[in-house]
Structure formats: C-alpha cells, structure tokens
C-alpha positions in Angstrom: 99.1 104.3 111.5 99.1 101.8 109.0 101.7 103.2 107.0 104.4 104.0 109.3 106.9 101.4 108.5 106.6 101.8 104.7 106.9 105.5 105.1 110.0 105.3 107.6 111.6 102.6 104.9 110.9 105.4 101.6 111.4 108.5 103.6 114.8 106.9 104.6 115.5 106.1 100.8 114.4 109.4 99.2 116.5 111.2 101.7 119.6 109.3 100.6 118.7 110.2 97.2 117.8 113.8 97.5 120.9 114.4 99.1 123.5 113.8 96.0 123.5 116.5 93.8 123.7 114.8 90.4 121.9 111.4 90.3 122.8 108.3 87.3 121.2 105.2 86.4 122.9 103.2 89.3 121.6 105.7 91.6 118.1 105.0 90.8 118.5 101.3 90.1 120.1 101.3 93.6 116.8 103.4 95.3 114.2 101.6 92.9 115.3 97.8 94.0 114.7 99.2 98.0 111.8 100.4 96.9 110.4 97.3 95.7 111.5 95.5 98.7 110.0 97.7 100.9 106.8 97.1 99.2 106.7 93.5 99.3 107.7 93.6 102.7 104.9 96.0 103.0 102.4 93.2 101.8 101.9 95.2 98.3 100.9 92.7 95.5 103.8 91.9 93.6 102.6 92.8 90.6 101.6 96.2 91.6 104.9 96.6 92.6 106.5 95.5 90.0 104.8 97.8 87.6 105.3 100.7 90.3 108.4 100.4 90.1 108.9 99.7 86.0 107.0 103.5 86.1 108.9 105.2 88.0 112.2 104.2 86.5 111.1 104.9 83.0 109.9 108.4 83.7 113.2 109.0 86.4 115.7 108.0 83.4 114.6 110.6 81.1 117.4 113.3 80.5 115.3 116.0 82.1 114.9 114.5 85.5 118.5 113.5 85.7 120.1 116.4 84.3 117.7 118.9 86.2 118.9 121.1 89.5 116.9 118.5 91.5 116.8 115.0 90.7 116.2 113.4 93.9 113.3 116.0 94.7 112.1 115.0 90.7 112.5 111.3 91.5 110.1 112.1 94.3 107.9 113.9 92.7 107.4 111.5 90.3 106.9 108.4 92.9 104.1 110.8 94.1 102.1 110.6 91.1 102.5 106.9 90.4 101.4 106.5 94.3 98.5 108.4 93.7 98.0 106.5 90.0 97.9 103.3 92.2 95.6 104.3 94.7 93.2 106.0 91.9 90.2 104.3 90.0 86.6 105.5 89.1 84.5 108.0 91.0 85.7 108.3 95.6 82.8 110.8 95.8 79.1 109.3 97.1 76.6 111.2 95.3 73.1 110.2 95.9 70.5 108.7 93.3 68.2 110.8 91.3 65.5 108.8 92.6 65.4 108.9 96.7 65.8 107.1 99.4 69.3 106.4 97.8 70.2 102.8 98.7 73.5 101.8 100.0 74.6 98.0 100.7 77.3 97.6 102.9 78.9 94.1 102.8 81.7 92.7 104.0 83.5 89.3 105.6 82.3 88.8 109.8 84.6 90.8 111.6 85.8 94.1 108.6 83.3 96.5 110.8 80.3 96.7 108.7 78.0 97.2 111.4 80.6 100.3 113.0 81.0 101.8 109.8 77.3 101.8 108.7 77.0 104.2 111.6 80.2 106.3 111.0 78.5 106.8 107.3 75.1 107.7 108.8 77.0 110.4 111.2 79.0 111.6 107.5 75.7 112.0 105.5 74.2 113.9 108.1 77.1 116.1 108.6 76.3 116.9 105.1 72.7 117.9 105.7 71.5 114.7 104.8 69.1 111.8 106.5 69.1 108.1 106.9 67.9 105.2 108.1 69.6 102.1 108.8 68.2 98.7 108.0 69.7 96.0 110.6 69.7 93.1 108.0 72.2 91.0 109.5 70.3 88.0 110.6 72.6 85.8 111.4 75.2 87.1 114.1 72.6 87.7 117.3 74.6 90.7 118.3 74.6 93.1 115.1 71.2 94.3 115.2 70.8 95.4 119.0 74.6 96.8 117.8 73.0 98.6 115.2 70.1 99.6 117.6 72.3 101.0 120.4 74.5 102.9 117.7 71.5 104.4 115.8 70.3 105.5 119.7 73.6 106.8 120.3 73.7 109.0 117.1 70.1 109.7 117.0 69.8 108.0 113.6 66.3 105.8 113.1 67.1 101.9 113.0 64.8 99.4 111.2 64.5 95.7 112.2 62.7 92.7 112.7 62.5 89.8 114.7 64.7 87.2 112.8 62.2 85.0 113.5 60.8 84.5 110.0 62.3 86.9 108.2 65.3 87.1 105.7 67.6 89.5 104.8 66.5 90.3 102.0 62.6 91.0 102.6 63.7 93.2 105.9 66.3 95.0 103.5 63.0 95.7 101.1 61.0 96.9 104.6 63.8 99.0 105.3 63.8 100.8 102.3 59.9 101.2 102.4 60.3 103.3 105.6 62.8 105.6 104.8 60.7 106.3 101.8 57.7 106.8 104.0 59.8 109.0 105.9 61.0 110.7 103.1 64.7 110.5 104.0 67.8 110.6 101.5 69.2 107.7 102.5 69.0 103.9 103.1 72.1 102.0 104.5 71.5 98.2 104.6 73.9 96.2 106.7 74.4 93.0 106.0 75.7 89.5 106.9 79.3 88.3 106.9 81.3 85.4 107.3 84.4 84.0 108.4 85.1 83.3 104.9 83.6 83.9 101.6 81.0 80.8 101.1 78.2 80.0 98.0 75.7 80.9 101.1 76.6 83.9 101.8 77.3 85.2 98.4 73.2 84.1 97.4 72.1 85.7 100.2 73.9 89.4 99.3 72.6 88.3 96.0 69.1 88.0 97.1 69.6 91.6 98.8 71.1 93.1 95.8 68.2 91.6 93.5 65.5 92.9 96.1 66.5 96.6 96.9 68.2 97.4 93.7 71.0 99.6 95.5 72.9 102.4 94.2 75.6 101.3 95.6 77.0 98.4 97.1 80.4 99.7 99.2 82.7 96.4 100.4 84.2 97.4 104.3 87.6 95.6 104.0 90.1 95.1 107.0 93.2 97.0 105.7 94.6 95.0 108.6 94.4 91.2 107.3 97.0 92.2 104.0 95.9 90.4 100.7 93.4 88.4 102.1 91.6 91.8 101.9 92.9 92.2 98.1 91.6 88.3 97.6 88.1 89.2 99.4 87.7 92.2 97.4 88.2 90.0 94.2 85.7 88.0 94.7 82.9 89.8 96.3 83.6 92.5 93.0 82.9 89.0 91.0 80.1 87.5 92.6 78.0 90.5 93.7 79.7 93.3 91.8 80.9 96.2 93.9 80.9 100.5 93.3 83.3 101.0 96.1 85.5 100.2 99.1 85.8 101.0 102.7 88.8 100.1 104.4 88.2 100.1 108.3 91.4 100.0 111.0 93.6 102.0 108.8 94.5 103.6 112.1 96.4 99.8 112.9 99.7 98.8 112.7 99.3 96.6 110.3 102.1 96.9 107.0 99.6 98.5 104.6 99.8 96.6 101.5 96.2 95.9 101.2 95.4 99.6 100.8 98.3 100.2 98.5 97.1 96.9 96.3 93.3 96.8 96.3 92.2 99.3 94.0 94.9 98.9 91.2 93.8 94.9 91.4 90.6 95.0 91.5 89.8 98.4 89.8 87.0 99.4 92.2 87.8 102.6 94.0 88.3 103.6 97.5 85.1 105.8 99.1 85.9 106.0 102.5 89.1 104.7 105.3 87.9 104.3 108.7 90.5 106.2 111.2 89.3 104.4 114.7 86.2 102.9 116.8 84.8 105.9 117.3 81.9 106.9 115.0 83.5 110.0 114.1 86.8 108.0 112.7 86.1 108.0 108.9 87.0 110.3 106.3 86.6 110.3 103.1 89.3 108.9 100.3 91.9 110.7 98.5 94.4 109.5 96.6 96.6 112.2 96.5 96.5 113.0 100.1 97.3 109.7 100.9 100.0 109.4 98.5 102.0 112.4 100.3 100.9 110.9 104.1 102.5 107.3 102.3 105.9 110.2 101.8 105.5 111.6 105.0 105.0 115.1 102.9 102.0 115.3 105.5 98.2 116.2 104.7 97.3 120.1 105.2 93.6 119.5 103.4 92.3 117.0 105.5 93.8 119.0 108.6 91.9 122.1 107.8 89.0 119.9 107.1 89.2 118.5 110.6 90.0 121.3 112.4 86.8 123.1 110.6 84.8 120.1 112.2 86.1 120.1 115.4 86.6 124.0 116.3 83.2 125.9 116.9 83.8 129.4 115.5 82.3 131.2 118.5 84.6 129.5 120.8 87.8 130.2 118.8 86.8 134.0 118.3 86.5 134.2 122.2 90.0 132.1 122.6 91.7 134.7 120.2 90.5 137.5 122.7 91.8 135.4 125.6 95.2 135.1 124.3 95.4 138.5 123.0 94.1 139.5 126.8 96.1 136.9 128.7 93.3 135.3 130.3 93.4 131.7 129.3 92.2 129.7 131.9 92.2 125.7 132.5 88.2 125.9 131.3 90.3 127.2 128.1 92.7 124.4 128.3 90.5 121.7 128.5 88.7 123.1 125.8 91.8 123.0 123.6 92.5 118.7 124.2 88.9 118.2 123.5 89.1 119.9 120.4 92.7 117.9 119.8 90.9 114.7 120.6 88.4 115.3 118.2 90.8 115.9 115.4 92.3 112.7 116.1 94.9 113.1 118.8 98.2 115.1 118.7 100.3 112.3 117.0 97.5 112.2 113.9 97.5 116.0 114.1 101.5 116.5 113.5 101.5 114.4 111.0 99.7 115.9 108.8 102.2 119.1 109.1 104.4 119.0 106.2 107.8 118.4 107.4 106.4 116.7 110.9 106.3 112.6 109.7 110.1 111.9 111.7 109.6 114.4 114.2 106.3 112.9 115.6 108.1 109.0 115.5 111.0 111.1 117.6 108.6 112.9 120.1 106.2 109.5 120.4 107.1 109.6 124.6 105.7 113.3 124.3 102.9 112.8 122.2 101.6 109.9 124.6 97.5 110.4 124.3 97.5 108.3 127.9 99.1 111.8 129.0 96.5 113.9 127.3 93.7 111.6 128.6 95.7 112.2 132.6 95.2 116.1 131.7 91.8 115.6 130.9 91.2 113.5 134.1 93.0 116.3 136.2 91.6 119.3 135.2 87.6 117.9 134.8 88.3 116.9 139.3 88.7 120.5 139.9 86.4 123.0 141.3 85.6 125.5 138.6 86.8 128.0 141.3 90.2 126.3 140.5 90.1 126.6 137.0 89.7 130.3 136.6 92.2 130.6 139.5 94.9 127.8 139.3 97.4 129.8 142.2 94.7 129.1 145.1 95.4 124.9 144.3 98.0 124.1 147.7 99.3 120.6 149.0 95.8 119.9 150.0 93.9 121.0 146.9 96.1 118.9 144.8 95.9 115.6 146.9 92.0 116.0 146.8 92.5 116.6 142.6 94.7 113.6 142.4 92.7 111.6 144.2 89.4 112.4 142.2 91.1 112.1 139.0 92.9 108.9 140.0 96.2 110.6 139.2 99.1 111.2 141.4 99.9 115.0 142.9 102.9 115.1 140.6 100.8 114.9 137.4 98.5 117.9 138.9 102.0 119.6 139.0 102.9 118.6 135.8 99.6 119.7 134.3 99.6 123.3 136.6 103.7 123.5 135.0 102.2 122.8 131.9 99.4 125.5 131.6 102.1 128.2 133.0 104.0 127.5 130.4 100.8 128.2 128.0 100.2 130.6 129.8 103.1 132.4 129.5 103.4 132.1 125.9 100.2 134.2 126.1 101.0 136.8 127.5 104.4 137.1 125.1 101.7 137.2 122.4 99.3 139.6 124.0 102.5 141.9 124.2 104.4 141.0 121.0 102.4 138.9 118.6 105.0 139.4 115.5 108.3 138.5 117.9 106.0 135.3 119.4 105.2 134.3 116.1 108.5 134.4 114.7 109.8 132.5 117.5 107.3 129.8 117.1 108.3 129.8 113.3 
C-alpha cells in the first residue's frame, strides 16, 4: 500500500525506542530527527513535518512520559494522536442535503479517476439504501461518458448524457439534476472535466457547473500517487472553485504517501473517501484514526469487521460453522472462502489490518502471493462439481484434464488438493476439540 515504506522506516524506529526501559532527551531527539527524515523522504510537506515533529517532542519531554513505566510505548502513543491531528479537518462523513436530489461535483485533474470513483460512490450510497444518478458531464475527453455509461450498466445505476454536440457542461449538469429529481432519487453525482494541468479554462468551466447546479458538495479526487503535486492541485482547486472534501484514489499504489499525510493539514479541507483499487467496490470511507495506526502498523480491526460484514453473507457463514463443526468442508466451501477473501481485499490487505500482523505480512509476501489465490480459484472453478464434494476420486487423469482447463500445471492441482487437506484437517481437530484447536491457533 501506499504507506509501506514510511511504516517499515517508523515501525523500525519506535521499536528501537520501545525497547530501552528508561528514555532521556537524546533518546527522543535521536528518534524525532529519523522521524522527520523519514517524512520528507516520504514526500510529506516540510512544514507539516516540521510541526509534527516540534509536537511530538514537546508533549514526549514532559516528566510524565519520561519518567513513566513505558516511555517508548507513550512516545508512541503520542505520535498516534498527532498522526491522526494531521490527517483530521472538518466533517469525513457525507450527509445528504435537506433538500433532495443532493448534488455532488466530483472534479479533479485528467487522469485522478473521477470518472472510476463516481461509480465506486454510486455503489457506497446504495449500499446505504440510497439512489443516484450520474450525470456524464465530461465533454471533453470522448471516452468518459460511454465510461460512465458502461459503468452505470455494470452497477445498474441510471446514467444521464447528451450528445456533446451543442451542449456544455454546465447545462447537461442542470439536465442531470432535473432527472434525478423527476425520478425522485437521493442523489446527483456530476462528473466533470479534467486536465493535464490546472488552466483558467478549466477552472471557468467547473465554475460555470458550480454556479448552475448549486452542489452540496463539491469532493476533489486527487492521485495520492503524484506526491505534492496533489497537495499543490488541491490548493488551488480549494481557491478557485472552493472545495467540501477530498478523495484520494490509488492509495492501494506504491507510491511514498506524503500527499495523504500533507493534504488536509495544508489545505484544511478534509478527507471523505480513499479509493483501495480499480474495482468499483475499492473505496472506503476516511478515518483518521484508523489510518493513523495502519501509518504504525498497529493494524485496523474496525474497517476489518466492516469488511468482513460486507463481504460474508450470514446464511452462508451459519451453514460454514455447521460444516466445520461436522467435518464436511468441501472445495464448493473452499472456493467460497477466497471469494469472500477477495472481496475483502486480498489476504495481504486482510493481515494487515490484524494488530500485530504489519512485519509479518512484508515477511510472508511469497505466501500471500494473490497470483496464487487467483491459480486456486482457476483450479477448483475446472472441476466437475462431482470432484468438489469428493476431492479422493481426482487420479493422474482427472488432474491433467483440471490443469489443462484451468491453464495451471498438475502440480498446482496437487498443491491446491494438499492445501484443502490441510483445511480439512484442521476441521476435523475442531469438530473434535474446538477449545484445544483454538488455543493452538492462538
């Protein structure tokens, strides 16, 4: 993810720390100057590390912090808060208008993933029991608005557009809005036009949208990829057009992070929403506490349950629970379980949010290898469903024909059969010893 050099370089540092049982002012000097330097090198504005770092030392140096049991684990606790302090500003939440459709404007430089994320936030309202309609009012880049089209199709989510032919962005935004008052939906997501760069043409343009639809909110989709470009983007659309949030897209990159660290405290407009991947599932919503402790590899056990609630269908996990107390998981069962992995993000995103789990999932990265999961997939989806529910009748023959249809080789239909004995087996030691299993597993 985005952060995983920066939270290498501090987990390495804080370690250090923790580890000496009494700390003085050299120590912390000593942590505090890698600190900084990991944040610059990080791409974090300079002032904002600066005063990061001028925080933390103040509150570390009091005689309560030093002289407590715990100092490293206080030192910590404090860089916490002043990580979530940085990453805080205004209101994260989107609440709708009083007056509906509620009106949202996404803009954004060519390239951020406006387009994308207009449908990942039409696929969030809904999963909140809400409607929408998105207005394709990107005229200028031929592709966005059959984008928008195949993406609303896709979701099942109404599109509006025009022929660009003679109209402008502004009087198909006001059409837009029209219809999903006629259809008497909650909300109105307006994508707009971008640039390479910010220009006096596009900026009257969004302001011509802004001035026609009157939108509750006007969210900015940012690149947390392109460093402080993004932080000197988000400047200037904030002073131009005026902005109530931010979306930062490709967080799940490997790019050093500093934007997201940066933006908010510069510019003062909060974070809404980080985009997690391509698909249109990949955004959650921001918070600055939870992505304070993922920054400290401390993990994120919220947004895990929230995900796992999203992607586990209660029925199904009632009926797993009596398979494994039974002993009758099959690979139907198994395949069940990487969909439902997938959909939470992968294994990789998964253990890291387990407290505890930051280093051990960089250590296992071989292991957690999704091209693997995606082989397992291919595998066990080329079998009959005969073969499934009875895994011992698949011979020599049975697995060239599996390896062949799942474009594998026979030794990863051994490696996937080996794999779901092993499941299997732990199974049946739960079925006849839950409490010894479980505290093996702990």
């Amino acid at each position: 993810i985005v952060f995983d050099n920066l939270s290498d370089r501090l987990t390495g540092i804080f370690n250090r720390l923790q580890g000496k049982g009494r700390l003085t002012e050299n120590d912390i000097d000593d942590a505090l100057g890698q600190v900084r330097r990991s944040l610059l090198e990080a791409d974090v504005n300079f002032r904002v590390a600066r005063d990061f770092v001028a925080a933390v030392k103040e509150r570390s140096l009091d005689s309560d912090v030093l002289e407590s049991l715990s100092p490293g684990q206080q030192v910590v606790k404090i860089v916490h808060e002043e990580l979530t302090g940085i990453l805080s500003a205004g209101d994260h939440r989107l609440t709708p208008s009083s007056q509906l459709p509620s009106v949202l404007m996404l803009v954004g430089l060519q390239g951020s993933g406006k387009t994308t994320t207009a449908a990942k936030l039409a696929l969030q309202l809904r999963r909140q029991s809400h409607s929408a309609l998105m207005v394709a009012a990107d005229l200028r880049r031929p592709a966005a608005i059959s984008q928008l089209q195949t993406l609303g199709k896709q979701l099942d989510v109404p599109v509006y557009s025009e022929d660009p032919a003679g109209a402008t962005p502004a009087s198909v935004a006001v059409a837009g809005v029209r219809r999903a008052t006629e259809l008497a939906l909650t909300w109105t997501i307006v994508d707009t036009g971008g640039r390479l760069h910010i220009d006096d043409d596009l900026m009257g343009e969004l302001e011509d949208v802004k001035n026609a639809i009157s939108p509750h909110q006007v969210l900015l989709v940012v690149d947390a990829m392109t460093g402080q470009d993004a932080v000197n983007a988000a400047e200037e659309f904030h002073r131009r057009i005026g902005l109530d949030g931010l979306i930062l897209s490709k967080m799940d990159g490997d790019a050093r992070g500093g934007a997201a660290l940066s933006i908010t405290r510069v510019t003062g407009v909060p974070i809404k929403f980080i985009g997690t991947g391509e698909r249109t599932d990949g955004l959650e919503a921001f918070h600055p506490d939870r992505m304070a402790s993922r920054i400290l590899a401390m993990g994120d056990v919220l947004t895990l349950i929230e995900r796992a609630q999203e992607a586990v269908d209660e029925q199904k996990a009632k009926e797993l629970e009596r398979k494994m107390r039974t002993a009758s998981f099959t690979l139907e069962d198994f395949l069940d379980q990487i969909q439902g992995v997938k959909k939470m993000g992968g294994l990789a995103s998964v253990m890291e949010m387990i407290p505890g789990m930051g280093q051990s999932t960089k250590k296992m990265k071989d292991q957690l290898d999704e091209s693997e999961l995606r082989k397992t997939e291919a595998v066990i989806r080329s079998m009959t469903m005969e073969e499934r529910e009875h895994p011992e009748i698949i011979k020599a023959s049975r697995r060239r024909r599996i390896a062949l249809g799942s474009g594998t080789n026979p030794s990863d239909v051994n490696r996937v059969l080996n794999q779901f004995k092993q499941t299997q087996r732990l199974m049946r030691q739960f079925s006849s010893n839950p409490k010894g299993l479980m505290r093996m597993l702990r």
